[in-house]
LUMGUVEX-566864 format. One line per 5 residues: for each residue x negated, y negated, z negated of N, C-alpha, C, CB. Coordinates in Angstrom, 1 decimal, decimal comma. Atoms other than C-alpha are relative to their C-alpha. Glycine has a CB too. Layout:
N
X/Y/Z/X/Y/Z/X/Y/Z/X/Y/Z | ...
// end
This chain:
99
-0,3/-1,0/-0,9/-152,7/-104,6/-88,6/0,8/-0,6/1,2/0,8/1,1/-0,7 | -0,3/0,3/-1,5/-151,7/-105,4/-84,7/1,4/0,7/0,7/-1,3/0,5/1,0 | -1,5/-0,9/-1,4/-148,5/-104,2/-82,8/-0,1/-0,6/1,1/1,8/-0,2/-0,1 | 0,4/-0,7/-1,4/-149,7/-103,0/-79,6/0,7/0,2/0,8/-0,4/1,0/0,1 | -0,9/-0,7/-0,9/-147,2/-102,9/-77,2/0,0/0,6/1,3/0,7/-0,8/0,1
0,3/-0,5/-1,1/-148,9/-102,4/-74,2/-0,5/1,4/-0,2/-0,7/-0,9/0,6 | 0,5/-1,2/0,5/-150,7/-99,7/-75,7/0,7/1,3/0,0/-0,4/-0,3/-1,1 | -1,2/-1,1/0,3/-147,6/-97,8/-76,6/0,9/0,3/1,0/0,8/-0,4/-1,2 | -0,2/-0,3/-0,7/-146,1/-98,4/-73,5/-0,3/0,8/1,1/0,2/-0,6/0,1 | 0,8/-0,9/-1,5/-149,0/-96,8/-71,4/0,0/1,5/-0,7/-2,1/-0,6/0,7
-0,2/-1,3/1,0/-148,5/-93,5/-74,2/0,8/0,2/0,5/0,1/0,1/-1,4 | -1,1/-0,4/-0,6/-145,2/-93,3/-73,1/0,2/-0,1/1,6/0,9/-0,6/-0,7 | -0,1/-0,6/-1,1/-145,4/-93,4/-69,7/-1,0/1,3/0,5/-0,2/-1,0/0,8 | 1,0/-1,4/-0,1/-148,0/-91,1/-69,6/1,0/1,5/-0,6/-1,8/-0,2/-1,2 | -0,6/-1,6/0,7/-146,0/-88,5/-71,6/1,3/-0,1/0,8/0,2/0,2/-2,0
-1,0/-0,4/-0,9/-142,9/-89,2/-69,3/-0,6/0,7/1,2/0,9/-1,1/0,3 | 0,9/-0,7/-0,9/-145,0/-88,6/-66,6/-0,2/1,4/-0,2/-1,3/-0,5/0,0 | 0,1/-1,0/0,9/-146,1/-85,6/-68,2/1,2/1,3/-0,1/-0,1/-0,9/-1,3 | -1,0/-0,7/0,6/-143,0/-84,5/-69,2/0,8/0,5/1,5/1,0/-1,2/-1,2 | -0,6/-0,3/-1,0/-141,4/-84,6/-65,8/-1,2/1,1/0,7/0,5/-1,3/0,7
0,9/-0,8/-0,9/-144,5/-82,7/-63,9/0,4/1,4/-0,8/-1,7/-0,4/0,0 | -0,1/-1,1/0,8/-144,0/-80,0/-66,8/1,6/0,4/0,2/-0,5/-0,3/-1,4 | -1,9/-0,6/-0,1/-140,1/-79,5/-66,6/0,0/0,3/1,6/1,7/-1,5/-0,6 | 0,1/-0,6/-1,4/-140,7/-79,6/-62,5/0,0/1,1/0,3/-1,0/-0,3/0,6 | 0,9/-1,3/0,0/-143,2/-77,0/-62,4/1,1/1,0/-0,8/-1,8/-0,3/-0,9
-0,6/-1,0/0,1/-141,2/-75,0/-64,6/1,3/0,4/0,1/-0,2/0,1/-0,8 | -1,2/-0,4/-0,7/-138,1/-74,8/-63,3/-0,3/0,7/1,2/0,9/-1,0/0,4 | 0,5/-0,6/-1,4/-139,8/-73,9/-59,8/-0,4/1,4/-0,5/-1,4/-1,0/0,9 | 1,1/-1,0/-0,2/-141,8/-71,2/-61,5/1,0/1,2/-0,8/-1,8/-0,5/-0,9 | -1,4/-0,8/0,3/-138,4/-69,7/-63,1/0,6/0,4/0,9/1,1/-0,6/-0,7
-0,9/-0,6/-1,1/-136,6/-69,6/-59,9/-0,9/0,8/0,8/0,8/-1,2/0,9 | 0,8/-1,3/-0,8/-139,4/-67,7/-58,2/0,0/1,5/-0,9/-1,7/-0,4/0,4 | 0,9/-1,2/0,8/-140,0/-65,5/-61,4/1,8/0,6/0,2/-1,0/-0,3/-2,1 | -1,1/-1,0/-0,2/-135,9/-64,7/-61,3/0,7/0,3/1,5/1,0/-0,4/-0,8 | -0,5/-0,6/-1,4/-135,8/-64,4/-57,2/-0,7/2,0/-0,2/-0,9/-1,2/1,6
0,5/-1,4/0,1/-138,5/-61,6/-57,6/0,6/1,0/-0,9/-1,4/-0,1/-0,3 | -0,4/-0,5/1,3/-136,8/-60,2/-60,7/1,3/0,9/0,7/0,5/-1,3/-1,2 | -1,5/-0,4/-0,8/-133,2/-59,8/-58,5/-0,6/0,9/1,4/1,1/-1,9/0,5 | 0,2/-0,6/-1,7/-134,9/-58,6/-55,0/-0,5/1,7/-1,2/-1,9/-1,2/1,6 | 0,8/-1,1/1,2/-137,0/-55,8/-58,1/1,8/0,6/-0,4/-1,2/-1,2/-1,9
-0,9/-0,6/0,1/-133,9/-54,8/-58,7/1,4/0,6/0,7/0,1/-0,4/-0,7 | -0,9/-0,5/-0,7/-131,4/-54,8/-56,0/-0,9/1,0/0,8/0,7/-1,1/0,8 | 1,0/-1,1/-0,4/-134,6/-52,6/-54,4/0,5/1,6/-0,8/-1,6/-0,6/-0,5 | -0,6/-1,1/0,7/-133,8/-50,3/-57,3/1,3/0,2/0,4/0,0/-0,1/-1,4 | -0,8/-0,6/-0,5/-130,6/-49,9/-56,6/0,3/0,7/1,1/0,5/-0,5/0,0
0,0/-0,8/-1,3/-130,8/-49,2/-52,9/-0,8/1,3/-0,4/-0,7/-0,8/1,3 | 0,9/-1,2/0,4/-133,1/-46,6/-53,9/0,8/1,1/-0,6/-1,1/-0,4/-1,1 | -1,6/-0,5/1,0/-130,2/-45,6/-56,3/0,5/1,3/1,4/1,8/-2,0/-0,3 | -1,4/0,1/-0,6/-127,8/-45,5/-53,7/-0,7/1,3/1,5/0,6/-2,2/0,5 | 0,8/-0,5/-1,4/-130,3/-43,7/-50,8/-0,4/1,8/-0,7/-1,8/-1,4/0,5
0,6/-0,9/0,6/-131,0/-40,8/-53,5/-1,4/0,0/-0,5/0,1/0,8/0,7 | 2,3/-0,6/0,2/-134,9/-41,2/-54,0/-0,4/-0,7/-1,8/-1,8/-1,5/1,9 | 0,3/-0,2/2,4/-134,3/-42,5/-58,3/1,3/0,0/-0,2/-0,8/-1,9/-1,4 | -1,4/-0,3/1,4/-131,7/-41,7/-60,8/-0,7/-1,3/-0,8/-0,1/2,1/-1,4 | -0,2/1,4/1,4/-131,4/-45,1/-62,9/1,1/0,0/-0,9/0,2/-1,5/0,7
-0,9/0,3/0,7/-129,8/-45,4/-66,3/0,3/-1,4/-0,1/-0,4/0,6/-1,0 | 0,1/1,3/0,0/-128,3/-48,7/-65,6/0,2/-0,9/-1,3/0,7/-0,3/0,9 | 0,1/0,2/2,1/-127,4/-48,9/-69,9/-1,3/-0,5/-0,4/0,0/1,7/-1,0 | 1,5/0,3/0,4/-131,0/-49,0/-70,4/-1,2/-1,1/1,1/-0,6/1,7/0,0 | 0,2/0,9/-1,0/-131,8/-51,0/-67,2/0,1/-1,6/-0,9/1,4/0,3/1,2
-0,6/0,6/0,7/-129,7/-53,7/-68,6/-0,8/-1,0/-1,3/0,9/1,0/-0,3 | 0,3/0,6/1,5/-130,4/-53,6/-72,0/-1,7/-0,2/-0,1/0,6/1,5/-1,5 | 1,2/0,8/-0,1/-134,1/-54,4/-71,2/0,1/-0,9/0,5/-0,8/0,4/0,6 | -0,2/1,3/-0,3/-133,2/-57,2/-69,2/0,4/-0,8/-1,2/0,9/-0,1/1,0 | -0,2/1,1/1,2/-131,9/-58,7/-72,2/-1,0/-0,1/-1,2/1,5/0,3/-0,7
1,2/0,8/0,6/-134,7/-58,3/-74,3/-1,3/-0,6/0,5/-0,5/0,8/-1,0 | 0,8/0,9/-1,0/-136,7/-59,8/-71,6/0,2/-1,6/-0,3/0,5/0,3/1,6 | -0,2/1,7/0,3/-134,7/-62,7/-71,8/0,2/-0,9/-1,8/1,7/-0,4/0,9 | 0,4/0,3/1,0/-134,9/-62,7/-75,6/-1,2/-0,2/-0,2/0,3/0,6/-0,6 | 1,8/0,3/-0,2/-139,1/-62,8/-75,3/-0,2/-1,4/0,4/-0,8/0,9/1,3
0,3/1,3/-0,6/-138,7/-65,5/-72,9/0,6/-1,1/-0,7/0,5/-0,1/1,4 | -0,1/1,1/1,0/-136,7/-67,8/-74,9/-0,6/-0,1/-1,2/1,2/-0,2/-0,3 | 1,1/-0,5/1,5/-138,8/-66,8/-78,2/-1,0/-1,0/0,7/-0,8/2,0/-0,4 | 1,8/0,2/-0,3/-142,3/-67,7/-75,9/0,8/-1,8/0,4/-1,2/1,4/2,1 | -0,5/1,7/-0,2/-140,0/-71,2/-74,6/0,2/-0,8/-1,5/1,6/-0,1/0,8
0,6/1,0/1,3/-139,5/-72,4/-78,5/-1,5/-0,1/0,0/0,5/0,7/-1,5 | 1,4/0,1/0,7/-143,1/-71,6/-79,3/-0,4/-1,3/1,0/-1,0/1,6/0,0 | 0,4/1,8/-0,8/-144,0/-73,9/-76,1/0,3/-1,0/-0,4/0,5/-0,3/1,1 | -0,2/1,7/0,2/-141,8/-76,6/-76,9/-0,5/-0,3/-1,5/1,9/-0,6/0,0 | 0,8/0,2/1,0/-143,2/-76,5/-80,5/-1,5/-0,4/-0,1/0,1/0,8/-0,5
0,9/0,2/0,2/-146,4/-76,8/-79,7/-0,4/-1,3/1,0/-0,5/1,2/0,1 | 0,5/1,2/-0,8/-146,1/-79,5/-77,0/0,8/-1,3/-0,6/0,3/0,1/1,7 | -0,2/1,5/0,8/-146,0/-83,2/-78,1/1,6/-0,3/0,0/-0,9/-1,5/0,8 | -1,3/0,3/0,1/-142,7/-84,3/-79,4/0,8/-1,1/0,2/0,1/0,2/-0,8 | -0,2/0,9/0,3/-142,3/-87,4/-78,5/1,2/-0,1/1,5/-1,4/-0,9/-0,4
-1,1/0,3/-0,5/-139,2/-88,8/-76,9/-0,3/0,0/1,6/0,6/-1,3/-0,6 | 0,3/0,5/-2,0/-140,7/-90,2/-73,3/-0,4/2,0/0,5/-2,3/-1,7/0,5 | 0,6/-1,3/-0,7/-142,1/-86,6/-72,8/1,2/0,7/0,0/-1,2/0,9/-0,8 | -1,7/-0,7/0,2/-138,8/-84,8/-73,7/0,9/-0,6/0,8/0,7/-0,3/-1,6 | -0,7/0,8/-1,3/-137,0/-87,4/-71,4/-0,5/0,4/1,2/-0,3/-1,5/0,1
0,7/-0,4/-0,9/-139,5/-86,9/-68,8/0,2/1,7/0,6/-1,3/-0,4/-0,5 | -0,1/-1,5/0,0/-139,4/-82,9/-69,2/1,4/-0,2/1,0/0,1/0,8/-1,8 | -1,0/-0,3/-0,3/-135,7/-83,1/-69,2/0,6/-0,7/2,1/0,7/-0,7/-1,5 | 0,2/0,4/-1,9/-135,8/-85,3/-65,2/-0,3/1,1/0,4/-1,3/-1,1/0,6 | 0,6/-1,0/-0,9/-138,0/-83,0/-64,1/0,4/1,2/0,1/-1,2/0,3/-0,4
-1,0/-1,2/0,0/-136,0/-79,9/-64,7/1,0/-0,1/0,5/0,4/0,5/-1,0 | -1,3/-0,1/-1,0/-132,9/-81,1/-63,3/-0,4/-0,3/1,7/1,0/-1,4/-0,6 | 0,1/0,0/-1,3/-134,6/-82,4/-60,2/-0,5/1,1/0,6/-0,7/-0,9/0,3 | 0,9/-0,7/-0,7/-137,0/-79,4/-59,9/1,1/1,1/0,3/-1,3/0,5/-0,8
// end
């Protein structure tokens, strides 16, 4: 049996690669999903505030938070199902801070 090193090097750059395009992308695609999320709701309020809805903001609220219970739930299942290997997880983790 052979130890490959080049072999294992071009695996791991590929999955840092990888890893960073994926943590990029989803940081970008979070900050658009919670701009629209905040404008969706300061809208409601003005609306509020102008008379034209009655909002229970209790129940407002307390959906937002099982929103953001869903989303972290559906984010384990992702990282579980995507490869585990260190360069990708490194990679991921770049890409999220830069994105």
């Amino acid at each position: 049996m052979e130890f490959d090193v080049s072999a294992m090097m071009g695996d791991m750059g590929v999955g840092a690669v990888v890893g960073f395009v994926t943590g990029y992308a989803v940081k970008k695609v979070m900050k658009l999903a919670l701009a629209l999320i905040g404008a969706y709701v300061v809208s409601l309020l003005w609306l509020e505030q102008k008379g034209v809805l009655i909002i229970d903001k209790d129940k407002l609220f307390n959906l937002a938070g099982e929103w953001t219970h869903e989303i972290l739930t559906l984010g384990e299942k992702v990282m579980a199902l995507l490869p585990g290997t260190a360069a990708f997880l490194g990679g991921f983790a770049l890409g999220f801070h830069k994105g």
